[in-house]
C-alpha positions in Angstrom: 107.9 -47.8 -11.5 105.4 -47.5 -8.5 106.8 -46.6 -4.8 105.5 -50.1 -4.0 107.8 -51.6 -6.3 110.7 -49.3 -5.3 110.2 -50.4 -1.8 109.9 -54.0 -2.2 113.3 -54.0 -4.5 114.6 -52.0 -1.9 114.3 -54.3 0.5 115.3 -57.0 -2.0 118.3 -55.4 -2.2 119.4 -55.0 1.2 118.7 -58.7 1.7 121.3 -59.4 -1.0 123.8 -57.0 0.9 123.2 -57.9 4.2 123.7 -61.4 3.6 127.1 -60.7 1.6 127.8 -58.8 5.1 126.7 -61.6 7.1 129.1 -64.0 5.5 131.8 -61.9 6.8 130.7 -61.2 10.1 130.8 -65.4 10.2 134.6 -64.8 9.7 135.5 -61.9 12.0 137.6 -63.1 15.6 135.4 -60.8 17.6 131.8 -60.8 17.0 130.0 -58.5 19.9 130.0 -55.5 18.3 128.9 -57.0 14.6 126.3 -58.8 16.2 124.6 -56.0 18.0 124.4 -53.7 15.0 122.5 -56.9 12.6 120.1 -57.6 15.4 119.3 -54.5 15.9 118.5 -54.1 12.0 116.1 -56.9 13.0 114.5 -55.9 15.6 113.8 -52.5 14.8 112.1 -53.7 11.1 110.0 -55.7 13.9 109.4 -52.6 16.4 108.0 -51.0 13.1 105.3 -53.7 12.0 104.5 -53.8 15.4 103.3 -50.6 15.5 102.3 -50.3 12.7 99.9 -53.4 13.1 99.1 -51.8 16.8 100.1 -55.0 18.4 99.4 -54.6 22.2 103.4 -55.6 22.9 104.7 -53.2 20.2 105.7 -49.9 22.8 107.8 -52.8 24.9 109.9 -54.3 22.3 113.4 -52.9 22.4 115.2 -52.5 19.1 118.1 -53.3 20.5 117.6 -56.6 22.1 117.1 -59.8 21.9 120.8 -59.8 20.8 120.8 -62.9 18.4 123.1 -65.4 18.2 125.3 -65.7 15.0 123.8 -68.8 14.2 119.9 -67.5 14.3 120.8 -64.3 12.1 120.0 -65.7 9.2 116.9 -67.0 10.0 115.6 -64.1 11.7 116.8 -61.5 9.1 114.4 -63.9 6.5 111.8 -63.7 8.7 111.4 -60.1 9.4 112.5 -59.0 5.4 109.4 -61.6 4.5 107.1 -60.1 6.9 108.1 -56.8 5.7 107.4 -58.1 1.5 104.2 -59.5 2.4 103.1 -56.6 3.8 103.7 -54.1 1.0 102.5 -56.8 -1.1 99.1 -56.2 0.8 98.8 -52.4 0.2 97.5 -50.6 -3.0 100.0 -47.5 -4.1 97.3 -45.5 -2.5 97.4 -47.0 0.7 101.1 -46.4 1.0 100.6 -42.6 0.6 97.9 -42.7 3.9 98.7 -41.3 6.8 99.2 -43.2 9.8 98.7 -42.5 13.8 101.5 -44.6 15.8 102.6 -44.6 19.2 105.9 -43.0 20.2 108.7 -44.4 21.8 107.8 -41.0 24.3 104.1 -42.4 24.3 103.0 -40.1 22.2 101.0 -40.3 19.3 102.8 -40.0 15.9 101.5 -39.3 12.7 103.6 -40.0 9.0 103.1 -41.1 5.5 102.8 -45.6 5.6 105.6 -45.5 3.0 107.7 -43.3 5.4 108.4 -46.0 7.6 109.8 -48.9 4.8 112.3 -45.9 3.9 113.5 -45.2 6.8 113.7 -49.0 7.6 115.7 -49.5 4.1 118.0 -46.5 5.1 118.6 -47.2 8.4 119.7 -51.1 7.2 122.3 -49.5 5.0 123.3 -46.7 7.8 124.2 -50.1 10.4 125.7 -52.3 6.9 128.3 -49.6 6.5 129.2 -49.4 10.0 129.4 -53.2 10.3 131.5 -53.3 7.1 133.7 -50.9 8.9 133.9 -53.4 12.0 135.2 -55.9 9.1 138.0 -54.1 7.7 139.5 -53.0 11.5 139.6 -56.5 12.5 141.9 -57.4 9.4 139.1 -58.5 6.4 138.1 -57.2 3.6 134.2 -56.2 3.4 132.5 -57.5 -0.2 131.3 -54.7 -2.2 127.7 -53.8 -1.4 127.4 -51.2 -4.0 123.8 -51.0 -5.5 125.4 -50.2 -9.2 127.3 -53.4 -8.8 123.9 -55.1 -9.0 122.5 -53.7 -11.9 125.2 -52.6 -14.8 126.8 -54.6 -17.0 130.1 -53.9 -19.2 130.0 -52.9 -22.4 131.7 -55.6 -24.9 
């Protein structure tokens, strides 16, 4: 399998998790803290194509904020995961191997590997899932698995 492939499935795959995730959150009594964490998964994927694509607002956006509302998560996490298909769609295996020059969040000028930056993106999702599945089970629900294996293998009859 190419990296581009891996990346894109990757990113398939969080989508299926995160939305399991997001069901829950839909059910919990106290939503600040859930909220926060999903947005943020948001806007930092949109922090990254921003710099990435050098767009002029890109060193302003704060992956912290907006804070979405529970009712826009949805629709915003589609968004940014589509933007973030379509643009690995766009890019030959080579091209994911090239380095890139970005802009700090000290201003300075960064250099890394394009395919660096849908990797970390993909881990850091699954770094904020786990700590939003623990908000779940302390406020009295039970998380849905979001095992990777659980995906993919099948019993044996």
């Amino acid at each position: 399998m190419e990296l581009k492939q891996y990346l894109i499935d990757t990113f398939n795959f969080n989508d299926y998790a995160n939305k399991l995730v997001l069901k829950k959150i839909k059910e919990l009594p106290e939503l600040d803290e859930a909220l926060k964490l999903f947005s943020h998964i948001i806007n930092a994927q949109n922090k990254w194509i921003a710099r990435i694509l050098q767009k002029p607002d890109a060193h302003s956006m704060s992956p912290w904020n907006p804070l979405y509302k529970l009712d826009e998560l949805e629709i915003k996490w589609n968004e940014s995961l589509q933007i973030w298909i379509d643009f690995l769609g766009s890019k030959s295996e080579e091209e994911l191997f090239e380095e890139i020059i970005l802009l700090g969040a000290d201003g300075g000028r960064w250099i890394t590997k394009l395919k660096d930056i849908p990797l970390q993106l993909n881990y850091h999702s699954i770094h904020h899932r786990a700590q939003i599945q623990t908000i779940i089970r302390k406020q009295g629900l039970k998380p849905d698995s979001v095992d990777y294996i659980g995906t993919v293998y099948k019993k044996v009859e």
